[in-house]
C-alpha positions in Angstrom: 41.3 163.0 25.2 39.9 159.6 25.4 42.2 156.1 26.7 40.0 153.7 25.4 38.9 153.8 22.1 34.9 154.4 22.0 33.4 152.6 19.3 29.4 153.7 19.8 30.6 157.1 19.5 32.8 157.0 16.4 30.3 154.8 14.8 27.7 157.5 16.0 30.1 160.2 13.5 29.6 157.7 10.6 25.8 157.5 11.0 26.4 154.0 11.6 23.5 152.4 14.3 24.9 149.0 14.4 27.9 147.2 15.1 29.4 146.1 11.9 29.9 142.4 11.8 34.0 141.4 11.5 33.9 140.2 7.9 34.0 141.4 4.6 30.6 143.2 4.3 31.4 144.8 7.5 34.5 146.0 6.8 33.8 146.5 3.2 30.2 149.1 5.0 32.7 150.3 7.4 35.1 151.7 5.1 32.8 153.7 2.9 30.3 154.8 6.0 34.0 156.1 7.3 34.6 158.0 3.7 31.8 159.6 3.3 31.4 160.9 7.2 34.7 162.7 7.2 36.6 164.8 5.6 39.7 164.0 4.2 41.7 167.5 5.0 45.5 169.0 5.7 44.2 172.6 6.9 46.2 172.1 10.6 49.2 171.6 8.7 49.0 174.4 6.1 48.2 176.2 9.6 51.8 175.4 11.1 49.9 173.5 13.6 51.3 169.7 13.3 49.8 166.9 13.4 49.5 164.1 16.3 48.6 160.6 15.3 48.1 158.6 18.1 45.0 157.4 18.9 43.7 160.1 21.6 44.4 162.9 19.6 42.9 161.3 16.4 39.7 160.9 18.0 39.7 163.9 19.7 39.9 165.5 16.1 38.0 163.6 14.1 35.5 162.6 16.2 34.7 164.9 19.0 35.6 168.0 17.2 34.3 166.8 14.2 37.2 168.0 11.8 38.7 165.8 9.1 42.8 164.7 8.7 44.8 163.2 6.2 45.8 159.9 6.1 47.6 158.8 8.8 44.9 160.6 11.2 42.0 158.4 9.0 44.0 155.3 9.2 44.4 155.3 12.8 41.5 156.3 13.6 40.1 153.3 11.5 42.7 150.8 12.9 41.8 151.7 16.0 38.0 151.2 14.9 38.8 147.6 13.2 40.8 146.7 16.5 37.5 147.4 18.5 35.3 145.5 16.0 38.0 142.4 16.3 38.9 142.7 12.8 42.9 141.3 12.6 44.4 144.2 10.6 47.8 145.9 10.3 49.4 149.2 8.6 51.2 149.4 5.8 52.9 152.2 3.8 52.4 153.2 0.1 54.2 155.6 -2.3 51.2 158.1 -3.9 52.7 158.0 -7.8 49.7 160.7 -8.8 51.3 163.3 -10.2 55.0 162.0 -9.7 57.6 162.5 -12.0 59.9 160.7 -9.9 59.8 157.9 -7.0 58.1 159.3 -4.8 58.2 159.0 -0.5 56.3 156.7 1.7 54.2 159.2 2.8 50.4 157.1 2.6 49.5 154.8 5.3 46.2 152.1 4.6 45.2 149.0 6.4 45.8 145.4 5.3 42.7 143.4 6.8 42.8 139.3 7.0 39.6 137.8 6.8 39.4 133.7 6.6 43.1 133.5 5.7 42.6 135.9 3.0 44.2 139.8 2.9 42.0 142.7 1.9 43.3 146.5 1.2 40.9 148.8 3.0 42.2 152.5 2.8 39.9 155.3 4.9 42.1 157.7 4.4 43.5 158.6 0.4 42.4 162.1 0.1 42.6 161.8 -3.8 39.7 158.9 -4.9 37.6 156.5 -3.6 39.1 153.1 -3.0 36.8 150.2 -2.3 38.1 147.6 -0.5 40.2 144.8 -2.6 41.5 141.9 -2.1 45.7 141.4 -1.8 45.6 139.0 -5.5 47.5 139.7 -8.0 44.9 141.2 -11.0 42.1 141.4 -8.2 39.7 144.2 -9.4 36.8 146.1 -8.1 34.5 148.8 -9.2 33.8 152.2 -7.2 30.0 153.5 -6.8 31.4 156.7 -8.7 31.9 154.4 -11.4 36.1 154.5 -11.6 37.4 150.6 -11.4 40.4 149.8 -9.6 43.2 146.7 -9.8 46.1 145.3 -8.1 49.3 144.2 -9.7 52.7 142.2 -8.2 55.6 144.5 -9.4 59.3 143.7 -9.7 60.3 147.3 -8.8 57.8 148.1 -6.2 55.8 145.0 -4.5 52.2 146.1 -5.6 50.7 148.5 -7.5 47.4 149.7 -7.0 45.5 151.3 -10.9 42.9 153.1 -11.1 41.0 153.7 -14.6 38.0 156.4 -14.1 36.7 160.0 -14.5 39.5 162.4 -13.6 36.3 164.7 -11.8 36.2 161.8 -9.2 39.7 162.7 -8.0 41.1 165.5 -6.4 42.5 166.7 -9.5 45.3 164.5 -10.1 43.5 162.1 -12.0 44.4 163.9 -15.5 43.6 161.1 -18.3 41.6 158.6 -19.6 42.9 155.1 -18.8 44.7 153.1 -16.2 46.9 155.4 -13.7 49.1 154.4 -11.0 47.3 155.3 -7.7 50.3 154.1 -5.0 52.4 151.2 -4.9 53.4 149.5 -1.4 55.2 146.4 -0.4 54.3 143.9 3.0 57.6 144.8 4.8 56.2 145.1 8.4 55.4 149.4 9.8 56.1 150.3 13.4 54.6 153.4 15.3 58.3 154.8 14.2 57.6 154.7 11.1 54.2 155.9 11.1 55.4 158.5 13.0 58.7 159.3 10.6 55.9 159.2 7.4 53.9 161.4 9.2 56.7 163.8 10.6 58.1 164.2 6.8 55.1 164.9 4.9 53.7 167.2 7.7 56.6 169.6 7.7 59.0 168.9 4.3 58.8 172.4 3.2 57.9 171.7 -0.5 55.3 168.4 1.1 52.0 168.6 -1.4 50.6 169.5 2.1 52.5 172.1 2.9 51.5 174.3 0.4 48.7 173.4 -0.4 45.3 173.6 1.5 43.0 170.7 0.8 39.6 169.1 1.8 37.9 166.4 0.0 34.8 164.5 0.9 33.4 161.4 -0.9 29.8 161.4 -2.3 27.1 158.4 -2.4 27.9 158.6 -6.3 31.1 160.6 -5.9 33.3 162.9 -5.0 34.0 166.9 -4.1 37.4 168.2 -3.5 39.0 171.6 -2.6 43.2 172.4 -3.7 43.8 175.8 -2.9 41.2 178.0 -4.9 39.9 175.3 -7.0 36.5 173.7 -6.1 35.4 170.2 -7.8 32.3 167.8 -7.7 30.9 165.4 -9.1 27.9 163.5 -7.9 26.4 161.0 -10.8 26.5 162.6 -14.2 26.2 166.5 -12.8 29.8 168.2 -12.7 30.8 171.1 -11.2 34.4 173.0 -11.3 35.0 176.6 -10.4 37.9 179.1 -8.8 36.3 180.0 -5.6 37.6 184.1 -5.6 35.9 185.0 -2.3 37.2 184.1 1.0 34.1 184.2 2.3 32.5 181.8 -0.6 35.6 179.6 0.6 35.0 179.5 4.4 31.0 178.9 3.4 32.0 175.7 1.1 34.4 174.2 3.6 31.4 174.3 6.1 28.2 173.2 3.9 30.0 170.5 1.9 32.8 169.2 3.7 31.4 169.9 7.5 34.2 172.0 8.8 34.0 175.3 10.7 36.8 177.5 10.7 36.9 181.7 11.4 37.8 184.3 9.0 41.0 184.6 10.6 41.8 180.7 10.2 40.7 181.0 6.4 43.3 184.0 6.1 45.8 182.3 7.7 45.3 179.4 4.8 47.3 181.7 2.4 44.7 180.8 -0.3 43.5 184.4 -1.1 
């Protein structure tokens, strides 16, 4: 467990040799060196095994174990990465609408970065797409390098809304038509470590949680993305698309390792509940 947050070895997990500079190219690089380094993943809870966010235990997993998390795992773990780069950021909490049919729980945490007076959204941590960093503007816009574009709307109802319009094979599955789609939605109300740790503590053990019964790994490409829910593999990387039923528990526990970097044993894959 580590007291002080080491930068030069988390930035050593991203393949990243420099310190990035505190503006928006830096935190704009250190986002996506962040995405495409580690794993977005929820095997510890499927496992019954919880899930600690504060900052020790997040690096201790996703750094010096070299496992992935979900989101409030990534998010901390990039705060605390931001906070060491002497970025002024805070955490805020979203509402995921993919695949609601009703509203849904704060159960996703991102960062909300000011740089020269202005906000950005930076999010290192939604397991379901790639979200480049954007500016906090009503209509503000931005295009992913897997080609998906994403914009920001003021709601009435819900504060913000964050679109996406792309390729439902850069998603985890969830993206299931052609268009805009409602990503998450989130207001500015200020988030204490309560409750971080009360979003956290819900999705990790609510009995029918997405993440408690489901097992799921996703990784972000250079030009796109590869995700795992339950049996069914994805990927996309440029204009080559691949989607299959893994049927083999073996062919599973060989895929988490060679694509999304994580090691488990053939009793851990069992214990998944996916075959």
């Amino acid at each position: 467990m580590v007291t002080v947050f080491d930068l030069d070895a988390y930035l050593a997990r991203l393949h990243v040799a420099a310190h990035p500079a505190a503006d928006l190219d830096g935190l704009a690089a250190l986002q996506r060196a962040h995405r495409l380094a580690i794993p977005f993943e929820d095997l510890d809870v499927v496992l019954g095994r919880g899930v600690a966010i504060d900052s020790a235990s997040v690096f201790a997993k996703l750094v010096t174990a070299k496992r992935g998390g979900y989101c409030f795992e990534h998010n901390r773990l990039f705060a605390d990465a931001l906070a060491a780069l002497r970025f002024e950021a805070r955490p805020v909490l979203a509402r995921v609408w993919l695949g609601a049919t009703e509203v849904p729980p704060l159960t996703h945490v991102f960062s909300l970065v000011t740089i020269a007076g202005q906000e950005w959204l930076a999010d290192a941590g939604f397991g379901g797409s790639y979200t480049p960093v954007l500016p906090l503007a009503d209509g503000a816009e931005a295009a992913a390098p897997d080609g998906a574009r994403y914009r920001l709307s003021a709601d009435s109802d819900h504060g913000w809304l964050l679109w996406r319009d792309g390729d439902a094979a850069s998603t985890d599955g969830r993206g299931t038509h052609e268009g805009w789609q409602r990503q998450y939605s989130f207001t500015l109300a200020t988030v204490c470590d309560a409750d971080l740790a009360m979003g956290n503590f819900w999705t990790s053990t609510w009995p029918e949680s997405r993440f408690r019964t489901t097992a799921i790994v996703s990784i972000v490409l250079p030009a796109g993305f590869a995700s795992l829910s339950g049996r069914m593999y994805r990927r996309r990387s440029g204009s080559e698309q691949t989607e299959a039923e893994i049927t083999d528990p073996r062919v599973y526990r060989l895929r988490l390792s060679m694509m999304f970097g994580i090691d488990l044993s053939a009793d851990e894959v069992a214990a998944l509940g996916v075959f």
